[in-house]
KEKE-3310 file (N, C-alpha, C; in steps of 0.2 Angstrom, whole numbers, plus 5000, padded with zeros to 4 digits):
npx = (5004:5004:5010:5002:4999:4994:4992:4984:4971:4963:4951:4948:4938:4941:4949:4944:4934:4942:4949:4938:4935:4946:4945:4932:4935:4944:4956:4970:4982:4993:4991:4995:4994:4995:4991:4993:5004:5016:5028:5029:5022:5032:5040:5030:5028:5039:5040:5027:5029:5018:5005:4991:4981:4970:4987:4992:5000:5003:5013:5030:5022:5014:4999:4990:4980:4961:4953:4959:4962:4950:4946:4956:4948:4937:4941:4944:4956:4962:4959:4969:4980:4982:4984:4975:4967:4954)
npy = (4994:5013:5026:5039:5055:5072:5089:5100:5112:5115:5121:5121:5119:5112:5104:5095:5088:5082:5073:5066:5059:5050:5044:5038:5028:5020:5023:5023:5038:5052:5066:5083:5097:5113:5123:5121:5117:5127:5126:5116:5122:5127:5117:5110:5119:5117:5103:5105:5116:5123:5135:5133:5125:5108:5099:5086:5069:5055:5040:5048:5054:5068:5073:5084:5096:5098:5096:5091:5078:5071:5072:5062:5052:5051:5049:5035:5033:5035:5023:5014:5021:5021:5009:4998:4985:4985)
npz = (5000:4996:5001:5009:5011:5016:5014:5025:5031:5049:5045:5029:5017:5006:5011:5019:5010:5005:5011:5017:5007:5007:5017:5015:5006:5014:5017:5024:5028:5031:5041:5038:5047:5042:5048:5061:5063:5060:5054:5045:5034:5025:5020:5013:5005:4996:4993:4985:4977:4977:4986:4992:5001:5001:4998:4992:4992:4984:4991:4981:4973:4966:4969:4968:4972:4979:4969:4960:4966:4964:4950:4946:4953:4944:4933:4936:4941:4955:4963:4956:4958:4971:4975:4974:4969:4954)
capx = (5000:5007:5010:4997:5002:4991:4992:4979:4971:4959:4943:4948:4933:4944:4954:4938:4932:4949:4950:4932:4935:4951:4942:4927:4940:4946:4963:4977:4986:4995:4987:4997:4990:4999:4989:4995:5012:5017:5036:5028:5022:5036:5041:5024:5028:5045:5035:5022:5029:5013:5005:4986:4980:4976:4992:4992:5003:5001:5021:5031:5018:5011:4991:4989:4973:4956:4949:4965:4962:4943:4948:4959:4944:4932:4944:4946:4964:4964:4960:4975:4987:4982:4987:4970:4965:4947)
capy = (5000:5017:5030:5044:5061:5078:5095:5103:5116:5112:5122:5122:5113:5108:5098:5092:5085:5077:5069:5061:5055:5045:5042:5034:5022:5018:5025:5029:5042:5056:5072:5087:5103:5115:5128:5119:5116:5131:5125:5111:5123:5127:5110:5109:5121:5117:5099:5105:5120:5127:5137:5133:5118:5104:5098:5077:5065:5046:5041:5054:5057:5074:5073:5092:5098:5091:5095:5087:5071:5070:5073:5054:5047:5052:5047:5028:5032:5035:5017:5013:5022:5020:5001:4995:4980:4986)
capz = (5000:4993:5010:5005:5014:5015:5020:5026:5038:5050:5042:5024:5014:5004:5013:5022:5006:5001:5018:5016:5000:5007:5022:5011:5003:5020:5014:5029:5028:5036:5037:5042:5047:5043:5052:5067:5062:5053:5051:5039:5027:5021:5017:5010:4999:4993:4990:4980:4974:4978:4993:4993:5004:5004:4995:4993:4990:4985:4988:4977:4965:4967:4967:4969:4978:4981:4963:4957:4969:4963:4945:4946:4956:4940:4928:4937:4941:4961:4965:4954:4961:4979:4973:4975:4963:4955)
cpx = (5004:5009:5008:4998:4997:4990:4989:4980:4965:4950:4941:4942:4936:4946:4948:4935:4937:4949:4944:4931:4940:4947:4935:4930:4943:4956:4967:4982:4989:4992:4990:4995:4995:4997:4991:5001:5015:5023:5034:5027:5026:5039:5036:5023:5033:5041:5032:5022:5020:5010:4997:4987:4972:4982:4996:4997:5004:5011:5026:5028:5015:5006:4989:4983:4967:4953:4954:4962:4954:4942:4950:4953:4939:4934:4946:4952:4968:4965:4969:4982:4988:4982:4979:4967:4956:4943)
cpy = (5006:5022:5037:5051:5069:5083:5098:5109:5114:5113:5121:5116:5109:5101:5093:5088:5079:5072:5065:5057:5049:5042:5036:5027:5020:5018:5027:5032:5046:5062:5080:5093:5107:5123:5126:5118:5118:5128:5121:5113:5124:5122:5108:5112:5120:5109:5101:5111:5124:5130:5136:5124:5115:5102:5088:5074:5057:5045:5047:5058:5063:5076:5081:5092:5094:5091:5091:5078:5067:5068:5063:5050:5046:5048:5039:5030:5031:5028:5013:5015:5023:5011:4995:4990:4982:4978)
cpz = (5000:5000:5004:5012:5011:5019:5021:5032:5041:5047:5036:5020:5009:5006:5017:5015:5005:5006:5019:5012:5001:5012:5020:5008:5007:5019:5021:5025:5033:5035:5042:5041:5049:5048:5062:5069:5056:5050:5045:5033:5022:5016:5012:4999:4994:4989:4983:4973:4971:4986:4995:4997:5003:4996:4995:4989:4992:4982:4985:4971:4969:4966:4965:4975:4976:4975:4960:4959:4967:4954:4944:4946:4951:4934:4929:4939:4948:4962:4960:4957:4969:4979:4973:4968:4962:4951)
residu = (UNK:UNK:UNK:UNK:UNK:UNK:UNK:UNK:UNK:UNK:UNK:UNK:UNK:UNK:UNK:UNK:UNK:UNK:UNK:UNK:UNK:UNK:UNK:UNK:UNK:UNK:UNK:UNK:UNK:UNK:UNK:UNK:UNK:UNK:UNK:UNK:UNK:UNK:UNK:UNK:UNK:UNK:UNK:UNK:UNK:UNK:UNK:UNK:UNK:UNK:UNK:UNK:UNK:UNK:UNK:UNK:UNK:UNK:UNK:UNK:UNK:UNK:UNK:UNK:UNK:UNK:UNK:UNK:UNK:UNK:UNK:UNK:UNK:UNK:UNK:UNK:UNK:UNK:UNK:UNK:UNK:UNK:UNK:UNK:UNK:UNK)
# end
């Protein structure tokens, strides 16, 4: 199973979406808030070379944000690469 990584803030609807959707899929992950733990956003952003949240990543691949991670799930691709046999 791939290690699936997301940074989030805690009210962002975004990130509230994205997290439901892994959560629906019974997906662990990690999910760091970066509004809780500012030093991470940096990292976040060096990562994603972006600065909106949330900011996901299934291993080194770079999902982007929740319309990004919705986007895969539409096109069949999420279960794929969260290794899941469909």
């Amino acid at each position: 199973m791939p290690e699936v990584l997301i940074y989030t803030t805690r009210f962002c609807p975004y990130c509230i979406r994205a997290r439901m959707l892994l959560d629906s899929k019974n997906v662990k992950y990690t999910d760091i808030r970066v509004d809780a733990q500012p030093q991470r956003r940096a990292e976040m952003e060096q990562r994603s070379k972006r600065t909106s949240v949330p900011q996901i990543f299934i291993d080194d691949y770079h999902v982007g944000g929740c319309d990004d991670l919705f986007a895969l799930e539409a096109a069949g691709e999420l279960n794929k690469k969260l290794g899941f046999d469909d």
